[in-house]
N, C-alpha and C positions, 0 to 999 in steps of 0.2 A: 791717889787711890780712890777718893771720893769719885770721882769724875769715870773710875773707870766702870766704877759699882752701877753709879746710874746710867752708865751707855750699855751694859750688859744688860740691864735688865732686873738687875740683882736684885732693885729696895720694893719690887715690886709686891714682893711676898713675904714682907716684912711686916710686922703689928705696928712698930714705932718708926721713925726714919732713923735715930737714933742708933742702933743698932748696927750701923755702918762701922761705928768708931772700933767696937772689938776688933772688929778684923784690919783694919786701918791702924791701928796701935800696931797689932800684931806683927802685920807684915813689915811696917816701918822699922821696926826693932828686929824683924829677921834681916834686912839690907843693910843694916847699920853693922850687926854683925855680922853677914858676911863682908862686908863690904874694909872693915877693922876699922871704922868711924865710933868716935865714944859717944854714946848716946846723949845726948842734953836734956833728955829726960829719963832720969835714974829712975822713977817709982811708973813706968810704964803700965805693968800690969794694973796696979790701984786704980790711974785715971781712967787706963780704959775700960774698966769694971764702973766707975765715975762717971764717966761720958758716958755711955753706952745706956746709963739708966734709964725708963720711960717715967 
């Protein structure tokens, strides 16, 4: 996910690089469910509010 954000252009318009991770948490835990994989990390929302900080 990281690698796609910075080929698109994404972190360009970003205040922090940081900032990546919200969406990166996000999406990981939307494939995981659909995918029916149990997540290995239960408190996803937390860290990625966590990481995400500047």
């Amino acid at each position: 996910m990281h690698h796609a954000q910075a080929q698109s252009g994404a972190v360009a318009g970003w205040e922090c690089r940081r900032h990546d991770e919200m969406e990166a948490c996000s999406l990981g835990g939307r494939y995981l469910d659909e995918a029916r994989i149990a997540d290995p990390m239960p408190n996803r929302r937390f860290w990625a509010h966590a990481y995400s900080r500047c």
